[in-house]
BALOBA-1460 file (C-alpha; in Angstrom, 3 decimals):
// residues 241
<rec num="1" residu="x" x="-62.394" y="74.780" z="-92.740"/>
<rec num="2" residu="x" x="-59.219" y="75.039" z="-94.247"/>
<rec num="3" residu="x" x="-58.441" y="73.425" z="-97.631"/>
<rec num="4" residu="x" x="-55.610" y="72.993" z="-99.930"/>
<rec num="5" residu="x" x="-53.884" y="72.180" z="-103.003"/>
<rec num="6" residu="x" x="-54.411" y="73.911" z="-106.547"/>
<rec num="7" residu="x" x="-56.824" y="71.928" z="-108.199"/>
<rec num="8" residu="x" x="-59.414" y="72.523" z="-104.786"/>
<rec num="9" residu="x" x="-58.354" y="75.927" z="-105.358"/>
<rec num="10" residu="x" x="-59.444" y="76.160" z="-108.793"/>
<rec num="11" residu="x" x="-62.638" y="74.127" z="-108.562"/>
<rec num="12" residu="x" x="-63.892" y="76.552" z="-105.712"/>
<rec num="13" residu="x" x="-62.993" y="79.769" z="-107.339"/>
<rec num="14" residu="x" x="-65.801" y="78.254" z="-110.151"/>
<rec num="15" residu="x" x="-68.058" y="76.917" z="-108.283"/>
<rec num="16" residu="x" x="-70.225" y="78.611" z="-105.748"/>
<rec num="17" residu="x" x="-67.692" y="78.111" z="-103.255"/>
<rec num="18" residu="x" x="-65.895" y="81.448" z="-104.529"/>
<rec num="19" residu="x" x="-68.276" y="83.718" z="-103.357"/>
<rec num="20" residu="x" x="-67.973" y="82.311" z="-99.309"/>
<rec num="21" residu="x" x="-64.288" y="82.146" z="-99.256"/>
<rec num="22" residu="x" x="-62.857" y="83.798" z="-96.781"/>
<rec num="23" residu="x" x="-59.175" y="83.837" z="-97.253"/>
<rec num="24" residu="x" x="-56.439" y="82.333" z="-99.867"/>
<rec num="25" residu="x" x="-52.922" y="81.894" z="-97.641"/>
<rec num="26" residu="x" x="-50.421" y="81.115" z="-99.923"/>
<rec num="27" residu="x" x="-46.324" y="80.670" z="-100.087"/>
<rec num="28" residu="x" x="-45.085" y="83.773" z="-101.016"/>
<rec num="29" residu="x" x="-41.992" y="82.068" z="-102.124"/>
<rec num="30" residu="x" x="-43.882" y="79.716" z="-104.500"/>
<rec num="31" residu="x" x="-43.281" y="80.387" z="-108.617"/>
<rec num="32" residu="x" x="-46.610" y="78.371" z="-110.513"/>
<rec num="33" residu="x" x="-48.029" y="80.196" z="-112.972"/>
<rec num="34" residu="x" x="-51.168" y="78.908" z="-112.322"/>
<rec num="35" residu="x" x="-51.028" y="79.636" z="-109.038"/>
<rec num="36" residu="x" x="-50.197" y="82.571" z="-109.653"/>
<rec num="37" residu="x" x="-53.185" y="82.629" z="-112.324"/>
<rec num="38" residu="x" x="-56.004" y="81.598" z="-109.399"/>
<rec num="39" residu="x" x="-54.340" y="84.205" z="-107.131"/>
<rec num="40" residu="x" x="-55.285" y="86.939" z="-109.744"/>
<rec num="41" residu="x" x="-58.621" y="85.388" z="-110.023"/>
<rec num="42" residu="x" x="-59.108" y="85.579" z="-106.595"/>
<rec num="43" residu="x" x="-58.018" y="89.720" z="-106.318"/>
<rec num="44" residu="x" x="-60.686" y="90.227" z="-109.030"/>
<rec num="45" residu="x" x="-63.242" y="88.685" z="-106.865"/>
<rec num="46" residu="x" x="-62.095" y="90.217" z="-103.861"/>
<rec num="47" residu="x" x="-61.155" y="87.633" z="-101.877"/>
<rec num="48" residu="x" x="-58.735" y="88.307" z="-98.904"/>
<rec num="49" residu="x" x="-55.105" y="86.914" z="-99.454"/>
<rec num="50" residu="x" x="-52.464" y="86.589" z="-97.635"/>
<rec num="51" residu="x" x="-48.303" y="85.602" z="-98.306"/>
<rec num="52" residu="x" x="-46.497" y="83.849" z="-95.617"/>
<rec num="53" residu="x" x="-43.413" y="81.722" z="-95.659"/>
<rec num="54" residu="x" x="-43.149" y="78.122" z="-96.399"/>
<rec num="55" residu="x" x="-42.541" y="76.821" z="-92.564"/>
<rec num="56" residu="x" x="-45.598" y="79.326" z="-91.587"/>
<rec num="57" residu="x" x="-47.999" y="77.963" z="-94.300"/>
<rec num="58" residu="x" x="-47.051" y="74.231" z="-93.381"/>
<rec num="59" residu="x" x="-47.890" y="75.461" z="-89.640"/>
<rec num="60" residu="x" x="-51.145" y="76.852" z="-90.650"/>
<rec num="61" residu="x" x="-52.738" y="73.916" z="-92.752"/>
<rec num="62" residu="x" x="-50.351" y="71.430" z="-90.749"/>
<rec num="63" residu="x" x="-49.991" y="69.484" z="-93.923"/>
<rec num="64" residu="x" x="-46.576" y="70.134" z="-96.716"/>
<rec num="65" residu="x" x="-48.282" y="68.434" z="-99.692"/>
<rec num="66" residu="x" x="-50.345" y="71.985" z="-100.212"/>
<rec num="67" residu="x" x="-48.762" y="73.203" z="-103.054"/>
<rec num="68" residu="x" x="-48.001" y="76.221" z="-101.769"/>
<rec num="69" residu="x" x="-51.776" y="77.374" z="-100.768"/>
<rec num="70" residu="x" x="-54.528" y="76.818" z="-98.401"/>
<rec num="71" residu="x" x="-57.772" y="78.511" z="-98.341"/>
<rec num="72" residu="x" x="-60.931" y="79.305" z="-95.874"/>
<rec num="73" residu="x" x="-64.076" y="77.992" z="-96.504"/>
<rec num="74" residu="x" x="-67.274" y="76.445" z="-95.024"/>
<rec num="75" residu="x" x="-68.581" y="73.287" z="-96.360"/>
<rec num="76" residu="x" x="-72.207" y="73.870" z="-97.698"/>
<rec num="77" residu="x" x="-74.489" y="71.218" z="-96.751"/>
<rec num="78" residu="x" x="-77.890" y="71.501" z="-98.134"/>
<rec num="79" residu="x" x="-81.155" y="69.297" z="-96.774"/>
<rec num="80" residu="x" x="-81.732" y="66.373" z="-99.458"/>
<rec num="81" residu="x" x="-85.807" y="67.333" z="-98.838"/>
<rec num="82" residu="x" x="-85.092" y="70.714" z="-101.049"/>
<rec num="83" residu="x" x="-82.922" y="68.433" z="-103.575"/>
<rec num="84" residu="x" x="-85.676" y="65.906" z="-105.021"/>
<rec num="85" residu="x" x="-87.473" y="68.028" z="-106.869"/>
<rec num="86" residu="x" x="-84.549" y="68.932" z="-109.711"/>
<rec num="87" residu="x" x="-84.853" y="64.913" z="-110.035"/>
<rec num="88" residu="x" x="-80.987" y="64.765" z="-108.443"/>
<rec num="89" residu="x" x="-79.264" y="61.445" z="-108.585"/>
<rec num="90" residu="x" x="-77.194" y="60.267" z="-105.478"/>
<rec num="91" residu="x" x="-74.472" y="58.579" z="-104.309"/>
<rec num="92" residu="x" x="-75.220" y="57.030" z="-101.000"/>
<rec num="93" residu="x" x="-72.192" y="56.326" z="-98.102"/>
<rec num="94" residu="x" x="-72.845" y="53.627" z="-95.370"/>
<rec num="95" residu="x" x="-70.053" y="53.931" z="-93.102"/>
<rec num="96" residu="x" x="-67.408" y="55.298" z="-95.383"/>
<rec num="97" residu="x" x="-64.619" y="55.921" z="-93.012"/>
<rec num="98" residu="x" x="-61.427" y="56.383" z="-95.294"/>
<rec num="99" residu="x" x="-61.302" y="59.914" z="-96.895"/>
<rec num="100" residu="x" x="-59.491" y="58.891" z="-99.952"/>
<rec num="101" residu="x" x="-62.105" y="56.561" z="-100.664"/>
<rec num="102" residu="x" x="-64.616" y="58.889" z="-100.285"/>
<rec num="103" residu="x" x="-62.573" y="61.783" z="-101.821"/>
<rec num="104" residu="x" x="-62.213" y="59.229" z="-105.001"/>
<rec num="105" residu="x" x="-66.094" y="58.303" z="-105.202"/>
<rec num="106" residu="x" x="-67.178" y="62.294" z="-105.042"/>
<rec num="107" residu="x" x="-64.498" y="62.496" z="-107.805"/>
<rec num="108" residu="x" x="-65.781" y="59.729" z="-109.863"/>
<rec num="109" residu="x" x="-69.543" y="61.023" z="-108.814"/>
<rec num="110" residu="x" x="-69.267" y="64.279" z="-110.894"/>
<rec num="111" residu="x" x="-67.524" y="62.094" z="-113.971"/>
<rec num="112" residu="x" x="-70.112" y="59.976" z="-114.542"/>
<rec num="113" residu="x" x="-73.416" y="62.697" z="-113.843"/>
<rec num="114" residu="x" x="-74.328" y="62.280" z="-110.393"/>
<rec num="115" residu="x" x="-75.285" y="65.371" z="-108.451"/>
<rec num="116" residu="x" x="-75.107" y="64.205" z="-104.704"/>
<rec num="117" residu="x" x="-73.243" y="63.081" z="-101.921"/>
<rec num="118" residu="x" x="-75.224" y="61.625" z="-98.408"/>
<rec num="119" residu="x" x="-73.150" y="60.530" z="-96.152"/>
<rec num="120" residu="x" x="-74.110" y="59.931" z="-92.303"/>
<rec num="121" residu="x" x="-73.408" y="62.052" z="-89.473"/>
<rec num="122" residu="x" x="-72.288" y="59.564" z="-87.118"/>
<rec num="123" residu="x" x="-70.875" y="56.477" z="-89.577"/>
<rec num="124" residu="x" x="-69.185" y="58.296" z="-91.850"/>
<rec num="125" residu="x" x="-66.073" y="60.236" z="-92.260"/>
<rec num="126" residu="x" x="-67.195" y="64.073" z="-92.684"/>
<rec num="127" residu="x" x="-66.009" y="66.263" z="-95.378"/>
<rec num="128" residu="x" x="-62.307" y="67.361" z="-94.463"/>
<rec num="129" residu="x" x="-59.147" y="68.902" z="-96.740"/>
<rec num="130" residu="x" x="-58.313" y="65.280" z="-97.761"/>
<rec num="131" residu="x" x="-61.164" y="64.172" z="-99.094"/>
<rec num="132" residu="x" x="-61.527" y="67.609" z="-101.323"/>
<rec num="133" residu="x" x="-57.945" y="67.217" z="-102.380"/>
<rec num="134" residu="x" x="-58.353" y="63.831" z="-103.656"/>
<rec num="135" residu="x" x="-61.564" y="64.875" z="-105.275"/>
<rec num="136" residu="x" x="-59.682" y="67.582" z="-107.073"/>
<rec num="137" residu="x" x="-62.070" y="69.775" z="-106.098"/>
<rec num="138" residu="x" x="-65.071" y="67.525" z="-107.615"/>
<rec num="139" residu="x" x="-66.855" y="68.386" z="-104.085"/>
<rec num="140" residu="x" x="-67.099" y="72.121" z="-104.936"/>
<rec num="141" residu="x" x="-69.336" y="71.168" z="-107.722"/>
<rec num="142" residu="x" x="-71.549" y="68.472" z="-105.997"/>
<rec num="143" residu="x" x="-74.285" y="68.918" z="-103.307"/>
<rec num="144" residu="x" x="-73.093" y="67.282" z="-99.949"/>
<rec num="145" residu="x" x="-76.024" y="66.054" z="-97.588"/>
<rec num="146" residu="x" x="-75.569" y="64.813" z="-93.961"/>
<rec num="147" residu="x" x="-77.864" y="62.452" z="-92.457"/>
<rec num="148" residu="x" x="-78.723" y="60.958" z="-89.338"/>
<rec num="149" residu="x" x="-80.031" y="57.923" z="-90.599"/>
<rec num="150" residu="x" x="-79.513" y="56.354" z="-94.088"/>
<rec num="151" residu="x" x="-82.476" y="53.971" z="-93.983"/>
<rec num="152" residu="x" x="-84.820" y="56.149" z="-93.311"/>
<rec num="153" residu="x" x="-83.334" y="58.817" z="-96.043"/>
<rec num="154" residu="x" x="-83.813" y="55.672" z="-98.709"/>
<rec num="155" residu="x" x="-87.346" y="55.379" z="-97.826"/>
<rec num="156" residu="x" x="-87.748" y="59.281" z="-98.347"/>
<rec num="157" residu="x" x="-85.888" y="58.799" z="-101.603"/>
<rec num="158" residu="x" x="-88.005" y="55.488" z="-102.751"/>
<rec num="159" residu="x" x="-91.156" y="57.780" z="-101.608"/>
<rec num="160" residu="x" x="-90.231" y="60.653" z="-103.855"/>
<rec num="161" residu="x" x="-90.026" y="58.262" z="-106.969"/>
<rec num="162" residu="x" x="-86.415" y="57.081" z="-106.718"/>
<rec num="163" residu="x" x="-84.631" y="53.394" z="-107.352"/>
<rec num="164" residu="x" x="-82.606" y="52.899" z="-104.579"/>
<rec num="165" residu="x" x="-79.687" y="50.046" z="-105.941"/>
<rec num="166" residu="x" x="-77.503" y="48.927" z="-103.413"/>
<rec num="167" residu="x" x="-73.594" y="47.271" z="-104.103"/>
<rec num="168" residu="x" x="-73.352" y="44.166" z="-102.767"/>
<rec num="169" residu="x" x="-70.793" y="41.493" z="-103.528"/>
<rec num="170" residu="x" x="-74.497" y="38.661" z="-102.861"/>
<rec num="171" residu="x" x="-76.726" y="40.995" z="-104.971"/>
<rec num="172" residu="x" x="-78.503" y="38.812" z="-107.431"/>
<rec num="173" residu="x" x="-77.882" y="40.879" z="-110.671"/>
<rec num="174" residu="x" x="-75.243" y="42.438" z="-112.072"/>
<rec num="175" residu="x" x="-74.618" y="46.084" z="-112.153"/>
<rec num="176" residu="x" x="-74.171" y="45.931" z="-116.309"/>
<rec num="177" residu="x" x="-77.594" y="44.273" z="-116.847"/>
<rec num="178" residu="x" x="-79.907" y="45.957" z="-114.252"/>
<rec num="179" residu="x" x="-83.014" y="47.550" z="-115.555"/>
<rec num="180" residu="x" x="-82.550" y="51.206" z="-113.806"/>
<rec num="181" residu="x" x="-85.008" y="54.388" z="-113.872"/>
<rec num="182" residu="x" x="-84.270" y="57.749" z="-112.935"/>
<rec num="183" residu="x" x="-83.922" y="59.503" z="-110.793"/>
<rec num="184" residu="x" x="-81.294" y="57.001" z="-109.045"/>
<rec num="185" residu="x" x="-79.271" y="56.496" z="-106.083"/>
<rec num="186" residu="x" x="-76.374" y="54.287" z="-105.648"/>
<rec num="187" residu="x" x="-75.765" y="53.017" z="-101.896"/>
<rec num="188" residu="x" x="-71.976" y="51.978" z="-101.496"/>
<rec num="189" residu="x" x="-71.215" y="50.542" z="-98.190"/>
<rec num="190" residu="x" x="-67.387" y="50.323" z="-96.218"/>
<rec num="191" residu="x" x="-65.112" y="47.741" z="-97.411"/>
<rec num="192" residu="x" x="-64.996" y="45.989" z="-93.940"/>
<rec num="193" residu="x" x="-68.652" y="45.374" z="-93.428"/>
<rec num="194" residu="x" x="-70.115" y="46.499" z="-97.188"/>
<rec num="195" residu="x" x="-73.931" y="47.116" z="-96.649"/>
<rec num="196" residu="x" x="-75.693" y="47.028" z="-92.998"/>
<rec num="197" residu="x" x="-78.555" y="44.462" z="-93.001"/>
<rec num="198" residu="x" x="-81.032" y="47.203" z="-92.388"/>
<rec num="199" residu="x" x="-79.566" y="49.346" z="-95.770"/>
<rec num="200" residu="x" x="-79.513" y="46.273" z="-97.771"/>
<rec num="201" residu="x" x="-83.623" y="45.304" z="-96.834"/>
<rec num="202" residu="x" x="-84.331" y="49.169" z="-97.713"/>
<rec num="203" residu="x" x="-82.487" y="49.434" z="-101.667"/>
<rec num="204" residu="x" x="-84.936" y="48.285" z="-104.652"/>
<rec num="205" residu="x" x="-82.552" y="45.715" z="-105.591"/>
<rec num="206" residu="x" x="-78.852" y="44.541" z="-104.831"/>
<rec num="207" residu="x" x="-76.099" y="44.601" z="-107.585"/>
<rec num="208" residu="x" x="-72.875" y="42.765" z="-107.875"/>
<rec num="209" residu="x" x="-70.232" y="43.715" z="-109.693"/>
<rec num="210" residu="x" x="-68.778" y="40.661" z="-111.883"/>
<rec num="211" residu="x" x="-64.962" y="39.865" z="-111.147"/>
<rec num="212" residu="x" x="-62.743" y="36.517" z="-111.174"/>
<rec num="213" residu="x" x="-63.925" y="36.135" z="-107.471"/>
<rec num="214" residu="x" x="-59.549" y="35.906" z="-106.773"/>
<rec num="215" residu="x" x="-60.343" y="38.248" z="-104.292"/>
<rec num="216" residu="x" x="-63.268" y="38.639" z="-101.534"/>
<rec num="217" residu="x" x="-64.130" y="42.224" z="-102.274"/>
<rec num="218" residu="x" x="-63.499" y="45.446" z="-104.525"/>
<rec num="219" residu="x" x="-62.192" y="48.680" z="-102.808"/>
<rec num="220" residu="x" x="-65.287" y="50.646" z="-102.129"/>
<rec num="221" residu="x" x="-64.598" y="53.400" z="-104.394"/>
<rec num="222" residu="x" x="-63.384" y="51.328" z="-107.354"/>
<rec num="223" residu="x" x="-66.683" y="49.309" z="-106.895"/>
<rec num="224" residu="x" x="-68.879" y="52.798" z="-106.597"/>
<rec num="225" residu="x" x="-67.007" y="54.154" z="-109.888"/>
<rec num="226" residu="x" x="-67.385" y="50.843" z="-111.904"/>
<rec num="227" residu="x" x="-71.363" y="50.855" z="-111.093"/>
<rec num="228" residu="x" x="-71.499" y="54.682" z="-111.592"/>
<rec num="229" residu="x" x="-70.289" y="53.990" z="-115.056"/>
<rec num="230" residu="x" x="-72.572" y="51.483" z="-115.607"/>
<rec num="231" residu="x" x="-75.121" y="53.687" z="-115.195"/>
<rec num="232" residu="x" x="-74.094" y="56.224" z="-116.783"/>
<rec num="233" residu="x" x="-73.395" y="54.418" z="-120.126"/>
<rec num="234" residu="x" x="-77.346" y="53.052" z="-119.709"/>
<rec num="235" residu="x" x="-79.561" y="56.016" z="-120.330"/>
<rec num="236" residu="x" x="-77.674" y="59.803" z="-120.885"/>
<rec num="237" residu="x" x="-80.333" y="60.986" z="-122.133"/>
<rec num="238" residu="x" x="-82.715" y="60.263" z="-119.380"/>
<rec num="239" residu="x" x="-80.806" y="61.914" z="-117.206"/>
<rec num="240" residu="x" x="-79.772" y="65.503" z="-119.092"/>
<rec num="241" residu="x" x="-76.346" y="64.982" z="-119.759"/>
């Protein structure tokens, strides 16, 4: 897949990212010293690069908000089965469709000390250069788990010894003053529809957020990043911070 923008840049060449990616194509014409910074980075680590013009790089990644480079790399996703037993805590997507949103919550995710991303094969937007970029490369540093079916993965979870909360505007508590334990995972659903009947029946408990009520709904990610911060503020410690 083909990614851009510095800060993605940056984020892969320290993550584990660096070491399966396969090409850096950047504007030869470009003058950013910290481009030009990641670009020697990338030479020591000897990683294929490649200069091209402006109009050819904005052909290649089809995209002119790049900042002057793209790069080659496959998205790693690992199997959530070999994840439970570091005690990892999610972030779970029902029917995200809207990259930035789900760019922003895999931002917000590594802020406030989660380790995981699940989102669904077939209701959820994948992993794609817009969602990285608005992540500023937060998904380099995450593990990123597809699914076929996000019930059954919360029973799997709730097996293993994990509280499954799930945002709902009718949840009967409130994120601030639920009683959590580790390890966790956080089901956001789409702002359309919020939670599918079937997710809501499966999650330990359902959490609103509190709000005037001027409006029916929060933005999915602004609601996932408020609750993730709820959490995190609860119990640091707990959760090796």
């Amino acid at each position: 897949m083909l990614f851009f923008g510095i800060n993605s840049l940056a984020e892969a060449l320290n993550s584990r990212y660096a070491n399966f990616i396969d090409e850096i194509i950047f504007d030869r014409e470009v003058k950013n010293k910290r481009l030009e910074k990641l670009l020697e980075i990338a030479r020591n680590k000897n990683i294929k690069l490649r200069g091209v013009s402006r109009s050819v790089l904005n052909s290649i990644l089809k995209n002119s908000s790049h900042q002057g480079v793209g790069f080659k790399v496959d998205v790693i996703y690992e199997d959530i089965e070999e994840l439970i037993s570091d005690k990892k805590n999610f972030v779970l997507c029902d029917s995200i469709q809207d990259p930035v949103n789900l760019g922003s919550i895999i931002r917000n995710a590594l802020l406030f000390g989660f380790d995981g991303i699940v989102i669904t094969k077939d209701r959820s937007i994948d992993i794609t250069p817009t969602v990285a970029k608005v992540s500023s490369g937060a998904l380099f540093h995450l593990s990123i788990v597809k699914v076929i079916n996000l019930s059954r993965t919360i029973d799997f979870l709730k097996d293993n010894g994990y509280m499954v909360i799930g945002l709902d505007m009718g949840g009967e508590e409130e994120i601030s003053e639920v009683e959590v334990s580790f390890p966790l995972g956080i089901v956001v659903g789409s702002e359309g529809e919020g939670l599918r009947e079937l997710v809501k029946k499966k999650c330990d408990t359902l959490c609103h957020i509190k709000t005037t009520n001027r409006l029916n709904s929060l933005n999915a990610s602004v609601a996932a990043a408020i609750a993730m911060y709820e959490i995190f503020k609860k119990d640091i410690s707990k959760r090796n911070i």
